[in-house]
BAROTOR-125888 format. One line per 2 residues: number of its first residue (from 1); their letters; for each residue x, y, z of C-alpha. Coordinates in steps of 0.05 Angstrom, whole numbers. Each point is the difference from the previous one (the first is absolute). Layout:
% BAROTOR-125888
NUM> A> X,Y,Z  ...
% end
This chain:
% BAROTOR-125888
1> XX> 1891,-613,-637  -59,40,-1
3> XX> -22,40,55  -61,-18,39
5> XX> -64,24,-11  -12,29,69
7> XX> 69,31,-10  -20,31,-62
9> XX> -76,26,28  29,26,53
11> XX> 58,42,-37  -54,21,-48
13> XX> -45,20,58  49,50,32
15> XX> 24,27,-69  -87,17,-13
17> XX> 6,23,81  55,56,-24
19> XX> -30,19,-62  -67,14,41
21> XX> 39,44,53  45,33,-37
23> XX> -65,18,-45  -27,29,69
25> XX> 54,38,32  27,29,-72
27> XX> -58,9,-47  5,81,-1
29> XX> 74,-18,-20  -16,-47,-47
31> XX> -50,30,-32  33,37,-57
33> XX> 48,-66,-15  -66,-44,-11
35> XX> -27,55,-43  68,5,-37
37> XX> 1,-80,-13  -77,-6,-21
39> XX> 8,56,-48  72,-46,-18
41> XX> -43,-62,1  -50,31,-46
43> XX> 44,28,-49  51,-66,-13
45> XX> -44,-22,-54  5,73,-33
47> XX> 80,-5,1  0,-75,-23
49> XX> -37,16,-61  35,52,-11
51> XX> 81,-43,8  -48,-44,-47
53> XX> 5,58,-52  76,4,3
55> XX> 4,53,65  48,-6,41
57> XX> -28,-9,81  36,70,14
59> XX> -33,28,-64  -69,-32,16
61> XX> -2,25,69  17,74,-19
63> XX> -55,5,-57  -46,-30,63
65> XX> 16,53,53  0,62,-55
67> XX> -71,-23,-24  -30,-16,74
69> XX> 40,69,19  -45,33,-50
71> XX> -69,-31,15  10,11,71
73> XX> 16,71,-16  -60,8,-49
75> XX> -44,-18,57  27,39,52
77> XX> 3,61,-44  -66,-12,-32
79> XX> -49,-47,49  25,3,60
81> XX> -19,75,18  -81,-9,-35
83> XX> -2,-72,53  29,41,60
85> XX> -55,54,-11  -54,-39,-25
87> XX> 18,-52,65  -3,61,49
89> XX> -59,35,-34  -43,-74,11
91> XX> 18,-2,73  -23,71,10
93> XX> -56,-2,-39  -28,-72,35
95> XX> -34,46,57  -45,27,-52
97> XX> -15,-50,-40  -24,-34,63
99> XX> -46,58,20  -21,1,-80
101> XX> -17,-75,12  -32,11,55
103> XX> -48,55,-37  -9,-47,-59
105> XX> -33,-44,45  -43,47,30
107> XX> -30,25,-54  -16,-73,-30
109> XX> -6,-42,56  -7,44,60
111> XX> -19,-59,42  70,-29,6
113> XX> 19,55,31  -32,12,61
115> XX> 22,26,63  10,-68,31
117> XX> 19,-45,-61  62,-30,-7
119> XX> 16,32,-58  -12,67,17
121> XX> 48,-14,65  44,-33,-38
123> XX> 10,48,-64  5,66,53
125> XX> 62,-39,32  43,-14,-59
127> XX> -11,72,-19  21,27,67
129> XX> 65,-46,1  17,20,-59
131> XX> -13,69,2  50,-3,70
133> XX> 56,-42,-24  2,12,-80
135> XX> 57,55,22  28,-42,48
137> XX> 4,-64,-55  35,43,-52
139> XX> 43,28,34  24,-70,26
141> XX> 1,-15,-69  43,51,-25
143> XX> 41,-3,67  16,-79,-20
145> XX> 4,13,-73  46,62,2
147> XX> 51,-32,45  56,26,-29
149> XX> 52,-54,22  -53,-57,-10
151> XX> -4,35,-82  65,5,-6
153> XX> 16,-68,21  -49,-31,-47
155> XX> 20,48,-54  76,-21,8
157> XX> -4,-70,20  -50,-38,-34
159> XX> 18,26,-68  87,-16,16
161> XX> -32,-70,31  -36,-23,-65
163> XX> 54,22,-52  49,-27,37
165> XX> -44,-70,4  -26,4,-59
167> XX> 76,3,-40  15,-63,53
169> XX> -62,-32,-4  24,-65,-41
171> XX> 61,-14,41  -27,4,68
173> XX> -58,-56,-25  60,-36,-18
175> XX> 35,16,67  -63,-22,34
177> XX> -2,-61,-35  65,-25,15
179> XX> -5,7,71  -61,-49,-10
181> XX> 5,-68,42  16,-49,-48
183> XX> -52,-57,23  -55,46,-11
185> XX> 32,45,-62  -57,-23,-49
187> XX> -62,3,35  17,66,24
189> XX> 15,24,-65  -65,-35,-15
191> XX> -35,38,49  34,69,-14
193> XX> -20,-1,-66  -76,-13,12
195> XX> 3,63,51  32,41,-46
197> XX> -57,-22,-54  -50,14,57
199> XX> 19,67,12  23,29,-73
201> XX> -65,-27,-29  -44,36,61
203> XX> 38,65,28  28,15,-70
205> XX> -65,-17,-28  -35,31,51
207> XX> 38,60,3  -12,15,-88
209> XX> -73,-12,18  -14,49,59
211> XX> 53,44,-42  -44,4,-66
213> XX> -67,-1,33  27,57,52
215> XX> 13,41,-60  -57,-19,-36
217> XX> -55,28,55  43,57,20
219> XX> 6,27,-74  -72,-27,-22
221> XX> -27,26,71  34,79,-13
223> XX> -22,-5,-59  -72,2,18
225> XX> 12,54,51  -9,-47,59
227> XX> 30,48,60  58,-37,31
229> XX> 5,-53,-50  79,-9,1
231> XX> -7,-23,69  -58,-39,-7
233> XX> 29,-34,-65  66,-14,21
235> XX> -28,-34,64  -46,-39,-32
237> XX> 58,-26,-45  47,-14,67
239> XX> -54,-42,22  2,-38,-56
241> XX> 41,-45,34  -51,-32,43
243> XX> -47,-21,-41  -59,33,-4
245> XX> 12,49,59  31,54,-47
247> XX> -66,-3,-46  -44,4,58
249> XX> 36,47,33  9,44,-59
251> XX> -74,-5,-30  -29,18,67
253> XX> 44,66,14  -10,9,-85
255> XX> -74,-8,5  -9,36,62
257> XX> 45,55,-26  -47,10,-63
259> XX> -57,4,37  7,55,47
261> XX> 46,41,-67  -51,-24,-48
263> XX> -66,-5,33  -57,1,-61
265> XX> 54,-15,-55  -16,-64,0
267> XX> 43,-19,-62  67,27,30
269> XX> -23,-46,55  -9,-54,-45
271> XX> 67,4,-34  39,-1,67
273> XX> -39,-57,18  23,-29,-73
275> XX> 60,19,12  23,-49,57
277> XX> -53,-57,-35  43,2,-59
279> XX> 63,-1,37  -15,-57,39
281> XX> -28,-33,-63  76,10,-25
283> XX> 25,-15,54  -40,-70,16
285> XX> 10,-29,-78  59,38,-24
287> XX> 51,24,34  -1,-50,65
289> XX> 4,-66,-46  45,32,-53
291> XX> 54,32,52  -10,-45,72
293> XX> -29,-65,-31  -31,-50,35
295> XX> 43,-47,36  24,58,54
297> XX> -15,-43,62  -15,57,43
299> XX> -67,11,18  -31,68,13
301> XX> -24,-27,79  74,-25,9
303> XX> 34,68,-26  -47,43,46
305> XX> 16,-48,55  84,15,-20
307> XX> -9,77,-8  -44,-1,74
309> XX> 46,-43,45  74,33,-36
311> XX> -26,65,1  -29,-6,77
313> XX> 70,-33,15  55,28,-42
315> XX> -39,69,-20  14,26,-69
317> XX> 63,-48,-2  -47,-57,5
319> XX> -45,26,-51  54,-3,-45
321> XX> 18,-70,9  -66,-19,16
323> XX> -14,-21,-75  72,-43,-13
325> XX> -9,-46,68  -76,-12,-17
327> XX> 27,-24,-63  62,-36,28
329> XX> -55,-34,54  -45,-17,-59
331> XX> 55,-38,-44  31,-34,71
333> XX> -78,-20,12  -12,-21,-66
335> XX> 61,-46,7  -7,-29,72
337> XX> -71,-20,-36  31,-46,-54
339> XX> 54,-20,54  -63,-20,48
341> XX> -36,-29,-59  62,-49,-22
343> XX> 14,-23,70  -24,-57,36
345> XX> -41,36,48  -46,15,-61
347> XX> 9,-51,-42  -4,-56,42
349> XX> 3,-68,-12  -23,15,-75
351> XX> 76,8,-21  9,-61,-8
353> XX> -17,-40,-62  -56,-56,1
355> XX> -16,24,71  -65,-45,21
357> XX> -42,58,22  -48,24,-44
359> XX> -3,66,-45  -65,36,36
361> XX> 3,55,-55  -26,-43,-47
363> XX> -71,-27,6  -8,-74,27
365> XX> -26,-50,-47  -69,-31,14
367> XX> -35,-71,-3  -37,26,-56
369> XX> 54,28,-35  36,-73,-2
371> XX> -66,-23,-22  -3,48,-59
373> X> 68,-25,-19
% end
């Protein structure tokens, strides 16, 4: 005998209840062993191509780790130090590109800034807050960024978490799926596998796109001598994943960048500005439709909404898993829809064949009509 369906909500219920707290009390704890089974998550398809080819899983795994062991050193070696510098240099130089603003305007449209207009007020207060907490803000951010144990625990852990996942990955799915209740074993399978279409056809997607368009304007942005344009480049590509915020962010910091650097050279100007047209360009007929496709389900409103309430909740833990349960609510909507649209309380009476009341989508037939005929 099955059991009930209050039974069952309410079991559900508390198990959602637990994941939520633990999620509140642990997430520094748990940080490093979500990171460790994303990067897992993302890199199964990598090691099944790869047993495809005649690999072992042990063999697969270790040509994995050896080639993300040398990108990650490439980058700290070679990127990591310009970013840190170029990062630091921006926040310390924001003061006087505030004041330089703030002469730009006076020389071309001195009437903005009166003594008593809003921008004037408003422009003079930034710079002083920055100007008095730029020291104190960096050296927050190195304090929380050189925390040795915090490094050393991500260094350690995350890395041991996802080989170790990653070389297991197959059997716990099919550990996982055994424990399964067998009355509902096939439309949970059902509904597994449209999450995990969901979310390897937009975070892995997602995450090629910002990664080739972050290179893109940080190389194509150097390359033109914008100052700081690592940083600005490789944030513009991190935004990526909102839509549209990562090419409006970027192009305004780009743009804004180039004027006060290139003020008169209106062509380097130009190509910076070209430079983020073309990449979203790419981005909006290329790279989005080839790599994320169309039939993602999660809307850019509903993905902000995820990333806001997680992150205000969970912190960067709920960040993290902000993008798989805004996916895993998406497919359970989607199917409570067709549920909803199959039951009686939608349906209605029209279930049943030869039903007497009348098909209002189609249009009645007239006197006239019968006349015609």
């Amino acid at each position: 005998m099955a059991l009930p369906a209050e039974n069952q909500i309410r079991i559900w219920g508390i198990a959602a209840v637990l994941l939520g707290l633990s999620l509140w009390f642990l997430g520094d704890v748990l940080l490093p062993f979500v990171i460790g089974g994303a990067v897992a998550y993302f890199l199964d398809p990598v090691a099944d191509r790869l047993e495809r080819a005649g690999l072992s899983r042990v063999a697969a795994t270790a040509i994995i780790t050896v080639v993300m062991l040398l990108i990650v050193l490439l980058g700290v070696l070679v990127i990591l130090p310009t970013l840190i510098s170029q990062a630091i240099e921006l926040m310390a130089t924001l003061p006087d590109l505030l004041r330089d603003l703030q002469a730009f305007i006076n020389q071309y449209a001195p009437s903005l800034l009166d003594e008593e207009s809003t921008l004037r007020q408003t422009l003079n207060s930034v710079a002083d807050t920055l100007k008095d907490h730029t020291g104190d803000l960096l050296n927050t951010m190195l304090a929380s960024i050189g925390s040795v144990v915090n490094i050393a625990v991500m260094v350690v852990i995350v890395p041991v978490v996802s080989v170790y996942l990653l070389l297991d990955w197959d059997r716990m799915i099919a550990a996982i799926d055994d424990l399964l209740p067998r009355d509902h074993q096939k439309v949970i399978r059902r509904l597994a596998s449209e999450i995990d279409l969901t979310l390897s056809s937009f975070v892995r997607g997602m995450g090629t796109v910002c990664l080739i368009l972050g290179t893109y304007y940080a190389v194509a942005l150097m390359l033109v001598g914008l100052n700081f344009g690592l940083v600005v480049g490789l944030v513009a590509g991190l935004l990526t994943f909102i839509p549209y915020l990562g090419a409006l962010f970027g192009g305004i910091m780009a743009i804004g960048l180039a004027l006060f650097q290139f003020w008169g050279d209106w062509t380097s100007i130009a190509i910076v500005a070209a430079i983020f047209f073309s990449g979203q360009t790419i981005e909006g007929n290329v790279l989005t439709p080839k790599l994320v496709g169309s039939s993602v389900g999660l809307h850019a409103v509903w993905l902000l909404l995820a990333l806001s309430v997680f992150g205000a909740l969970f912190g960067f833990v709920g960040m993290l898993v902000a993008v798989p349960v805004a996916a895993t609510i998406g497919v359970l909507a989607r199917f409570a829809t067709e549920q909803y649209k199959s039951s009686l309380l939608y349906r209605g009476h029209a279930r049943f064949e030869g039903a007497a009341h009348p098909d209002l989508s189609q249009p009645r037939e007239t006197t006239a009509d019968r006349t015609e005929d």
